[in-house]
ZAKEKE-531266 format. One line per field, with one value per residue (C-alpha): residue number from 1; residue in three letters; chain; x, y, z. Coordinates in pm, 1 decimal. Layout:
! residues N
rogu <- [NUM | ...] .
voza <- [ALA | ...] .
dolo <- [A | ...] .
px <- [X | ...] .
py <- [Y | ...] .
pz <- [Z | ...] .
! end
This chain:
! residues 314
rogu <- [1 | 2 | 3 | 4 | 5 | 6 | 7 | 8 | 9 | 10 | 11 | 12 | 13 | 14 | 15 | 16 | 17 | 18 | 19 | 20 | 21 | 22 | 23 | 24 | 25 | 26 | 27 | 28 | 29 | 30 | 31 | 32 | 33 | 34 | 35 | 36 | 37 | 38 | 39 | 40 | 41 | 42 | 43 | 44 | 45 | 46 | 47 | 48 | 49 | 50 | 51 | 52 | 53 | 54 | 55 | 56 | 57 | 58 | 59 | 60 | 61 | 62 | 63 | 64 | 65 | 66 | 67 | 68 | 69 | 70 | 71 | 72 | 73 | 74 | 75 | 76 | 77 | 78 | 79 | 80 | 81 | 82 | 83 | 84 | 85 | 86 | 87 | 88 | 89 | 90 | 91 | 92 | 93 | 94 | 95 | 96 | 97 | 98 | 99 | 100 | 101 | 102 | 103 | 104 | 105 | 106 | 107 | 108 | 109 | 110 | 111 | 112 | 113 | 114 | 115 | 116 | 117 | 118 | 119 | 120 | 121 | 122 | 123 | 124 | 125 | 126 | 127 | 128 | 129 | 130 | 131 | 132 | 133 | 134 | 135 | 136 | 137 | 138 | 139 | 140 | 141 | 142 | 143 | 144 | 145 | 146 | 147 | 148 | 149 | 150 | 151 | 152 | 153 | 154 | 155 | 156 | 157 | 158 | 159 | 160 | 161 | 162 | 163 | 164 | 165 | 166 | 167 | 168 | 169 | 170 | 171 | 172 | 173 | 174 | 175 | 176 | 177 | 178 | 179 | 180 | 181 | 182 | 183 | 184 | 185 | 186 | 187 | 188 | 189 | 190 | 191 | 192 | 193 | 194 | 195 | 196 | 197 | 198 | 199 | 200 | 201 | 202 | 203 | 204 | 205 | 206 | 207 | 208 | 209 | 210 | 211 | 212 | 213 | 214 | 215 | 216 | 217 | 218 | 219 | 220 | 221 | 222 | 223 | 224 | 225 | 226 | 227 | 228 | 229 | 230 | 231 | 232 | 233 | 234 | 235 | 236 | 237 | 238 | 239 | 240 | 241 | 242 | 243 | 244 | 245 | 246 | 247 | 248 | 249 | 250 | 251 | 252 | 253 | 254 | 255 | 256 | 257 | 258 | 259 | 260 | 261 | 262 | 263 | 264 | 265 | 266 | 267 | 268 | 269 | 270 | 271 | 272 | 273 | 274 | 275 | 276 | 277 | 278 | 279 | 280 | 281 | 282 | 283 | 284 | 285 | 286 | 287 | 288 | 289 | 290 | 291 | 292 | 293 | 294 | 295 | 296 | 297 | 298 | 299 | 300 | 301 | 302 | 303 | 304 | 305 | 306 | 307 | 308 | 309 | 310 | 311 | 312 | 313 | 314] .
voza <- [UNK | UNK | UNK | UNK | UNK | UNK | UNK | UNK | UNK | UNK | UNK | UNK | UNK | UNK | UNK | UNK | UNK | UNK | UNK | UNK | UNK | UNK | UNK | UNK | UNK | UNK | UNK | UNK | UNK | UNK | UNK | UNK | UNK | UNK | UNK | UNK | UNK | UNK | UNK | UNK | UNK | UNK | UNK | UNK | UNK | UNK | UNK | UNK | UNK | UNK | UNK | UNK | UNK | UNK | UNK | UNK | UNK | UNK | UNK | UNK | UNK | UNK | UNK | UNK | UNK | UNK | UNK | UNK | UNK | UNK | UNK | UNK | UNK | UNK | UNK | UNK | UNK | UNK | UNK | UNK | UNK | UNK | UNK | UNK | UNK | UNK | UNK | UNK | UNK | UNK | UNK | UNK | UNK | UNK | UNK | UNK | UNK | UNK | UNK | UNK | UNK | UNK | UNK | UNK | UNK | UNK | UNK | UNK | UNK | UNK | UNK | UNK | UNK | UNK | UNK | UNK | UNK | UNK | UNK | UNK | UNK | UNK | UNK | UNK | UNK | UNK | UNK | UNK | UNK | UNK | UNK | UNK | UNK | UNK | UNK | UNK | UNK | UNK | UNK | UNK | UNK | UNK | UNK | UNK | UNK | UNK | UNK | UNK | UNK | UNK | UNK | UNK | UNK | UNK | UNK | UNK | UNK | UNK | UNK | UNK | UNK | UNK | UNK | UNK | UNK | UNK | UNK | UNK | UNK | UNK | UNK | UNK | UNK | UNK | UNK | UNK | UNK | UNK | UNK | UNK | UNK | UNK | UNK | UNK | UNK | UNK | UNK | UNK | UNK | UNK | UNK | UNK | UNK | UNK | UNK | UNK | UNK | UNK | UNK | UNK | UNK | UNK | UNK | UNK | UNK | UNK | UNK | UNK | UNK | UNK | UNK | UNK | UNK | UNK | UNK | UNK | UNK | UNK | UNK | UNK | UNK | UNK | UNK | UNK | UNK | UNK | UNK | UNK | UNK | UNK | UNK | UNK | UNK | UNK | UNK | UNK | UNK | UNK | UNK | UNK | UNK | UNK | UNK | UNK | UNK | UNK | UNK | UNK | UNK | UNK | UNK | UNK | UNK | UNK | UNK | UNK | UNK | UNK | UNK | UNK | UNK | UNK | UNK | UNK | UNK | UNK | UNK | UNK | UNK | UNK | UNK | UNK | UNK | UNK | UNK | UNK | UNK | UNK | UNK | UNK | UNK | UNK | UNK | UNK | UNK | UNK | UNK | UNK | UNK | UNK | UNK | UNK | UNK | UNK | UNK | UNK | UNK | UNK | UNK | UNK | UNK | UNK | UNK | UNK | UNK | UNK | UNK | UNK | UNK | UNK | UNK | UNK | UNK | UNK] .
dolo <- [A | A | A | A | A | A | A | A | A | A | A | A | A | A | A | A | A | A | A | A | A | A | A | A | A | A | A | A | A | A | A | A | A | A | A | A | A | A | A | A | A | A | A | A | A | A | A | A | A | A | A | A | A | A | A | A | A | A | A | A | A | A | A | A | A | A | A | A | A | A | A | A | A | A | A | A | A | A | A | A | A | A | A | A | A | A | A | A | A | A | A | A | A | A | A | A | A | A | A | A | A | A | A | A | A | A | A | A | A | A | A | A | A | A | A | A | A | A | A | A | A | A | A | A | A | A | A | A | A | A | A | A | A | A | A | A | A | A | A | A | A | A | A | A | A | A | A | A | A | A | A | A | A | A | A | A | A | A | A | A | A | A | A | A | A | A | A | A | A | A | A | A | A | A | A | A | A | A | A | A | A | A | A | A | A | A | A | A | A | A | A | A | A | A | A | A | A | A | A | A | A | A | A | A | A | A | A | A | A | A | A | A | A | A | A | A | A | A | A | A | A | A | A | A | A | A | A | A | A | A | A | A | A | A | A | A | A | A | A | A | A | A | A | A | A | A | A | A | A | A | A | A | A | A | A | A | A | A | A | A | A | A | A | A | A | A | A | A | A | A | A | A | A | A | A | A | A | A | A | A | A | A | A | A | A | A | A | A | A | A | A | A | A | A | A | A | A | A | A | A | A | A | A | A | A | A | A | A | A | A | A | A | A | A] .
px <- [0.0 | 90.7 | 82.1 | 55.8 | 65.1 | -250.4 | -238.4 | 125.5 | 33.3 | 297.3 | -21.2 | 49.7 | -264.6 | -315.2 | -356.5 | -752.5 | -944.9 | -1219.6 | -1596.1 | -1846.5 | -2190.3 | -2257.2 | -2208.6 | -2487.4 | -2709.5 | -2624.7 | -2336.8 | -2420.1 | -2160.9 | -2025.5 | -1976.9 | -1787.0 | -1509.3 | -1439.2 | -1434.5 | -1206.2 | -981.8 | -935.0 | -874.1 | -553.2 | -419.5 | -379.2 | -251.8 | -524.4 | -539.4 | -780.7 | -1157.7 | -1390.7 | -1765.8 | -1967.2 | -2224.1 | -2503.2 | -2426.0 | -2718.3 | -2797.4 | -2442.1 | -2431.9 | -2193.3 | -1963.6 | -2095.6 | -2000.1 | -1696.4 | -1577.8 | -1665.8 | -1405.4 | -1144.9 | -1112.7 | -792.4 | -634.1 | -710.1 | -349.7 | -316.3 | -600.0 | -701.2 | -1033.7 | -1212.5 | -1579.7 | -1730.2 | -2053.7 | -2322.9 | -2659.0 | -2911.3 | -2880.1 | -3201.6 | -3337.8 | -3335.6 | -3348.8 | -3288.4 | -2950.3 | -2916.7 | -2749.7 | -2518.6 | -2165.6 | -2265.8 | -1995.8 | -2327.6 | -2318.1 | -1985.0 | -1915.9 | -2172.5 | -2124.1 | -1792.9 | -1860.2 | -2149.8 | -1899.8 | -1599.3 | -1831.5 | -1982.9 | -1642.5 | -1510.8 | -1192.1 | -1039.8 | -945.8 | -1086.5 | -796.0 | -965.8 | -1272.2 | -1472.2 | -1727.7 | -2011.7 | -2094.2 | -2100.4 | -2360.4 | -2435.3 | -2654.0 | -2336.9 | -2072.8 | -1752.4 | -1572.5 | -1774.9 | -1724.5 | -1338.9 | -1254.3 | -1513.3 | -1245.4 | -970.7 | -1066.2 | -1131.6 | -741.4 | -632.0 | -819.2 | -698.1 | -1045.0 | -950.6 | -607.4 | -691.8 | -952.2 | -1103.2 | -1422.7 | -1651.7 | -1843.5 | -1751.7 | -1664.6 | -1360.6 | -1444.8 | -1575.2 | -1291.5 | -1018.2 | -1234.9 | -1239.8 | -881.2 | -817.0 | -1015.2 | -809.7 | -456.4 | -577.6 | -644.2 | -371.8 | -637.4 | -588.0 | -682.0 | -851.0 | -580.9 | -800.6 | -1111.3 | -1331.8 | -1520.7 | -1756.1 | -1512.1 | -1457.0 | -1418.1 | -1761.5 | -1767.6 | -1518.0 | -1636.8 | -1360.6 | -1131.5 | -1279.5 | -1163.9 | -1154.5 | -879.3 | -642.2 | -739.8 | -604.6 | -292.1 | -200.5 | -270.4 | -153.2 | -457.5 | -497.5 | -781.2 | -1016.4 | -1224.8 | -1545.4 | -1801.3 | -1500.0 | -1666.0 | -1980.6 | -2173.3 | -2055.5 | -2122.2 | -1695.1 | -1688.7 | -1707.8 | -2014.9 | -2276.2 | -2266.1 | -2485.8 | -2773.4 | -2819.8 | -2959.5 | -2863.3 | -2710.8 | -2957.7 | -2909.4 | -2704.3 | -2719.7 | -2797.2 | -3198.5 | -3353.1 | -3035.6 | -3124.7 | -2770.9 | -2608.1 | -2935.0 | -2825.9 | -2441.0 | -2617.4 | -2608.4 | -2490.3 | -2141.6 | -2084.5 | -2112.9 | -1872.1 | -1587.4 | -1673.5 | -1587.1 | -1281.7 | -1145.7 | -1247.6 | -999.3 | -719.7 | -731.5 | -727.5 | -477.4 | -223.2 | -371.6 | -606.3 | -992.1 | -1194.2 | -1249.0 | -863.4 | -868.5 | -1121.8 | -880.1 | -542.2 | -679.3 | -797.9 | -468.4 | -276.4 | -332.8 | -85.3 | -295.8 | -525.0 | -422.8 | -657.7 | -911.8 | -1240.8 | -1398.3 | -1670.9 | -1684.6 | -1989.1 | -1747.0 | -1425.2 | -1381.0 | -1427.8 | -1159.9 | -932.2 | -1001.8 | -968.0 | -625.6 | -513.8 | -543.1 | -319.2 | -38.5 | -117.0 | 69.8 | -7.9 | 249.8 | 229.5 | 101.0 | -133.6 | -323.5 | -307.7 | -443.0 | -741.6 | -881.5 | -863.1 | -1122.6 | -1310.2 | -1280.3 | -1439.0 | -1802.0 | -1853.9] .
py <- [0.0 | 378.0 | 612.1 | 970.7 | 1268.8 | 1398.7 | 1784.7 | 1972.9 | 1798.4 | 1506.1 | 1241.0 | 971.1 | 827.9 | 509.5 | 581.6 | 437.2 | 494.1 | 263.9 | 439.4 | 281.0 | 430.2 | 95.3 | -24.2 | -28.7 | -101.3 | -320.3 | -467.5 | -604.1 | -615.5 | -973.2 | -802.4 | -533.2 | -677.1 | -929.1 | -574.5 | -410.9 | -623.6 | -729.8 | -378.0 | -258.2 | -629.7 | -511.3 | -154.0 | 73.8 | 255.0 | 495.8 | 444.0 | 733.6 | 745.5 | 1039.7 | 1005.4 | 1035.1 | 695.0 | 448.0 | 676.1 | 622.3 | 239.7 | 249.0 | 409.0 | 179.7 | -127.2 | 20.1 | 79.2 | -261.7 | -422.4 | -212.1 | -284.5 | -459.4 | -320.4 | 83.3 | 131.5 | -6.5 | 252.0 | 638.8 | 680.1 | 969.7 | 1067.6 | 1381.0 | 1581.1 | 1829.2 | 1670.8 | 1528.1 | 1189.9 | 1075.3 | 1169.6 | 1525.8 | 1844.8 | 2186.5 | 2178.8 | 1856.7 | 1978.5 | 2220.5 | 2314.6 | 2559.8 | 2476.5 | 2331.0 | 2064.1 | 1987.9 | 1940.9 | 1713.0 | 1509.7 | 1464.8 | 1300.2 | 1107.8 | 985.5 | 896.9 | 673.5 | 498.0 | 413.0 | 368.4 | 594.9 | 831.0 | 1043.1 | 1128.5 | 1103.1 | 1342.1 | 1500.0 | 1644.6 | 1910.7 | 1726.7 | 2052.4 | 2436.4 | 2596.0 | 2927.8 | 2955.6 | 2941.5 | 3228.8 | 3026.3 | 3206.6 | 2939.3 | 2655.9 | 2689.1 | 2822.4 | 2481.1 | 2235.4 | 2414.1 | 2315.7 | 2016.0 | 1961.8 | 2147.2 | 1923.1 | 1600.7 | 1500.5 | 1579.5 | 1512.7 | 1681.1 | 1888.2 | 1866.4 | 1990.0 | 1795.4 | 1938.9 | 2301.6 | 2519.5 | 2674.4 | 2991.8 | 2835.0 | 2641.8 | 2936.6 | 3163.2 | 2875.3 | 2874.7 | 3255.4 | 3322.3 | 3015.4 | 3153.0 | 3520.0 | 3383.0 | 3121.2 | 2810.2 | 2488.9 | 2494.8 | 2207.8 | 1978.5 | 1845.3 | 1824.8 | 1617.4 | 1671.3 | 1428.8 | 1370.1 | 1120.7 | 1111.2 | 1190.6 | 1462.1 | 1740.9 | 2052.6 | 2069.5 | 2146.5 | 2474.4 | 2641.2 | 2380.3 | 2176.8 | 2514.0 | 2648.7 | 2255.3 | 2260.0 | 2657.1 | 2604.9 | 2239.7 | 2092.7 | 1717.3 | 1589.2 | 1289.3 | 1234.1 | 1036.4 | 822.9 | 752.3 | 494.7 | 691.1 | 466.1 | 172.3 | 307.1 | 317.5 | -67.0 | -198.3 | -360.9 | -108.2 | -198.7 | 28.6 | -123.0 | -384.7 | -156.6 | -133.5 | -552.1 | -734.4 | -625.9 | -333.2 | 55.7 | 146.5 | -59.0 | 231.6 | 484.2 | 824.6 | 909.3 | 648.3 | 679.7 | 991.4 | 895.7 | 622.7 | 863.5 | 772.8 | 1020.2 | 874.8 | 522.5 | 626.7 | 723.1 | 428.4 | 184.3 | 411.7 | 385.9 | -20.7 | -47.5 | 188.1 | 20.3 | -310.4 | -321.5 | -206.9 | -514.4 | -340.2 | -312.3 | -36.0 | 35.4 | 29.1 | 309.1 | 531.6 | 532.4 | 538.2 | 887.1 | 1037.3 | 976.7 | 1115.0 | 1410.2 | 1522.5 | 1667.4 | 1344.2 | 1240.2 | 929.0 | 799.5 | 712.0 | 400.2 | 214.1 | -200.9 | -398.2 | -717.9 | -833.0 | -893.1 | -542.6 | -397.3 | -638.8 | -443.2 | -128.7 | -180.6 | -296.7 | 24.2 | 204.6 | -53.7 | 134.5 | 453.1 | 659.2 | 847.0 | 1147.7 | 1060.8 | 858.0 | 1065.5 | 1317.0 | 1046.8 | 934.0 | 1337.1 | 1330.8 | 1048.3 | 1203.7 | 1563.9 | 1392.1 | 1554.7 | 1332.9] .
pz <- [0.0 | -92.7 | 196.1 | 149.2 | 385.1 | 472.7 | 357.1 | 495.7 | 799.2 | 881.7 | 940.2 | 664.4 | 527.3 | 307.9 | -51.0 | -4.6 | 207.6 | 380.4 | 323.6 | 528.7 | 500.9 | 423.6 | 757.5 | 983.7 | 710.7 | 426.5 | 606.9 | 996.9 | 1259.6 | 1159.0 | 759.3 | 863.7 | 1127.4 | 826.3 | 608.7 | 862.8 | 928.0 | 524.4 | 465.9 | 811.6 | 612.8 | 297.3 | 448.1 | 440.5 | 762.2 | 679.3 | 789.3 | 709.1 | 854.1 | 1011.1 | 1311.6 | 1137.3 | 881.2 | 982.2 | 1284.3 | 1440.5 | 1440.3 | 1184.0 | 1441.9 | 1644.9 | 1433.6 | 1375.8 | 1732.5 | 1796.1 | 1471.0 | 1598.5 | 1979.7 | 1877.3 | 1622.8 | 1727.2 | 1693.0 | 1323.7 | 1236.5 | 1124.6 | 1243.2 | 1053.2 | 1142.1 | 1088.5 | 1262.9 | 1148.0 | 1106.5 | 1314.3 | 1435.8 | 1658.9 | 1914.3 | 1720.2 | 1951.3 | 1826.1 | 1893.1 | 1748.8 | 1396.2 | 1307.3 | 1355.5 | 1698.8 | 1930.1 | 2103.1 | 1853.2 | 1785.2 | 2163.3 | 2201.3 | 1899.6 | 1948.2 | 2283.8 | 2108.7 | 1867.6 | 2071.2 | 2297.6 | 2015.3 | 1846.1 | 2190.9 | 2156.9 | 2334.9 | 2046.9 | 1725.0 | 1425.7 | 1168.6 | 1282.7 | 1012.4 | 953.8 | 705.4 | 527.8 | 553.5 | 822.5 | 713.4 | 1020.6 | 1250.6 | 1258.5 | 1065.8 | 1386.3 | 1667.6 | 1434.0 | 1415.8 | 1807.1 | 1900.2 | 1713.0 | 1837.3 | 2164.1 | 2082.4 | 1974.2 | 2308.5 | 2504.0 | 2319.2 | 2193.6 | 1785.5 | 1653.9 | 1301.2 | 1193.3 | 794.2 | 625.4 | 361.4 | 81.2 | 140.1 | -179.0 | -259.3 | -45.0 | 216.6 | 283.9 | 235.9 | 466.8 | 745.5 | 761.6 | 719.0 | 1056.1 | 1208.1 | 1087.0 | 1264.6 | 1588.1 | 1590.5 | 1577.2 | 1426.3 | 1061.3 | 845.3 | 690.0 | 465.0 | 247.8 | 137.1 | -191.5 | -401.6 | -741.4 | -996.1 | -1331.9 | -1454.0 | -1200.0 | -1179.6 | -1022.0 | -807.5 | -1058.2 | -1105.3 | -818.8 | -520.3 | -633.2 | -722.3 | -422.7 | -187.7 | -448.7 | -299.2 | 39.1 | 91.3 | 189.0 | 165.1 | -53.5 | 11.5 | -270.9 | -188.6 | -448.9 | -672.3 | -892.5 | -930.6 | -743.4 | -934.9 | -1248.7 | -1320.3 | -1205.1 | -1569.2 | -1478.6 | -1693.2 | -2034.8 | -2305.5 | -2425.4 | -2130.1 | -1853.6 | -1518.3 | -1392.2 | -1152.0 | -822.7 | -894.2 | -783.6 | -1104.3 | -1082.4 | -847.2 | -742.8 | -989.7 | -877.5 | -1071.0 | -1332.9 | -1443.5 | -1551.3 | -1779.0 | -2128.7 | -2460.5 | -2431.9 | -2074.9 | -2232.0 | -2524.0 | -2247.2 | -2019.1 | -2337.9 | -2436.0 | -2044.0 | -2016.4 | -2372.3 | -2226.9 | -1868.2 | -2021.8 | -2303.8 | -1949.8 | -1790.8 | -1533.9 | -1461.0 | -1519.6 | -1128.2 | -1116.3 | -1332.4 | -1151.2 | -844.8 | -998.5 | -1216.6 | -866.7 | -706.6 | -1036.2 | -881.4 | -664.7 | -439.3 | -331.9 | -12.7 | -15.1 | -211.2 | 19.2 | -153.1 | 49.4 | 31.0 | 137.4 | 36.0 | 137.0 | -228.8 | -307.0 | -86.3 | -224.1 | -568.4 | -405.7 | -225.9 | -587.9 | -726.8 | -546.8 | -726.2 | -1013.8 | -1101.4 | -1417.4 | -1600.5 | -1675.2 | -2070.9 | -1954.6 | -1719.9 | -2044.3 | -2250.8 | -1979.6 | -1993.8 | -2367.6 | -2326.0 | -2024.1 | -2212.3 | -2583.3 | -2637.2 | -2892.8] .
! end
């Protein structure tokens, strides 16, 4: 396994990631210690989640797979929205919230300290000023080791760390942004803006909710079983141009004697500034596959030659 730095910060973090808002639901407690423990063997140390994933028990489910191996693992979780029983205070980053989420969270993992605690999204209800000086204490009390944000914009993210650079707080390291191939808004102006400041970034739904597995074909609808049956997410990546580039990437990935999923993750981590790639499992088998992307490293051509395919309108 590939580790990379997490952001400027010295925390190295596998090249994928574990994703498990699966867990909980789809996978029961049995599912994911096998998951777990498949994934710190093949060297990912990473485990992202958030509190409100199944209502916390995937926390919960996690703490309980990890009781023995806490040292061999990055736990990442993150806080914002409600998880039952909702009060008023339930949601939000107040430093109402975050203080008692963070306690929520550390009991139901069943850790002392949080690796990477993360805020789920921008509150524009809450002064960006409470948010930060909450995780700051957080770090000063030992609670937090890092702090990152998820699914905040460009500006939001810049402006977070500018008020924790004036008062001397702890600033995000990292960020993490929904991106994959068929989706690259954060090249606009997110991405520049990580690459300038040296934040660390952790894409999430990197095969497009199984859409970049190799498993869609055009023609055939979505496979028995699949995402792709009910999910309008994955619906809506099923076009005739996003068919075209899904053949063109199966050829290119497999004339260099990889898979098509293989692909997806080795093109996220082409860029320099991907610390880890967060890629959920609901199979053993399936972080085997993952892991096995981070063997492959694209040159420089072929990364050039992957966005002429992803860049083709035609």
């Amino acid at each position: 396994m590939q580790y990379r730095h997490l952001g400027k910060s010295g925390l190295r973090v596998s090249a994928i990631g574990l994703g498990t808002n699966q867990i909980g639901g789809k996978v029961d407690a049995k599912q994911a210690e096998a998951i777990i423990q498949a994934a710190v063997d093949l060297g990912i140390n990473l485990l992202d989640t958030a509190d409100v994933y199944r209502n916390g028990r995937s926390e919960e489910f996690i703490g309980a797979a990890i009781k023995v191996i806490r040292d061999k693992v990055l736990i990442a979780t993150k806080v914002l929205h409600p998880v039952p029983p909702k009060g008023p205070n339930d949601q939000g980053a107040s430093r109402h919230h975050i203080f008692s989420g963070v306690e929520a969270s550390l009991r139901r993992l069943g850790i002392e300290t949080i690796d990477l605690y993360q805020i789920h999204a921008w509150d524009a209800a809450t002064p960006i000023e409470e948010t930060m000086r909450a995780l700051e204490d957080l770090v000063r009390g030992g609670k937090v080791r890092y702090i990152g944000a998820s699914n905040f914009t460009a500006w939001q993210l810049t402006r977070a760390n500018a008020v924790a650079e004036l008062h001397n707080w702890t600033s995000f390291v990292s960020i993490q942004p929904h991106y994959h191939m068929l989706h690259r808004e954060i090249e606009k102006e997110l991405l520049p803006a990580c690459q300038y400041f040296g934040l660390g970034v952790l894409p999430y739904f990197p095969l497009a909710g199984g859409f970049l597995t190799g498993k869609y074909h055009r023609g055939q609808g979505a496979p028995k079983g699949s995402r792709g049956e009910e999910s309008p997410y994955v619906q809506k990546y099923m076009t005739d141009e996003n068919y075209t580039r899904l053949e063109q990437l199966e050829v290119f990935a497999k004339e260099r004697g990889h898979e098509l999923n293989e692909l997806a993750h080795a093109w996220l981590l082409g860029h320099p500034q991907v610390s880890s790639v967060i890629s959920g499992a609901t199979k053993v088998e399936q972080v085997q596959a993952n892991a096995k992307a981070a063997e492959w490293e694209l040159t420089e051509k072929e990364m050039e030659e992957v966005n002429q395919i992803l860049n083709r309108t035609t």
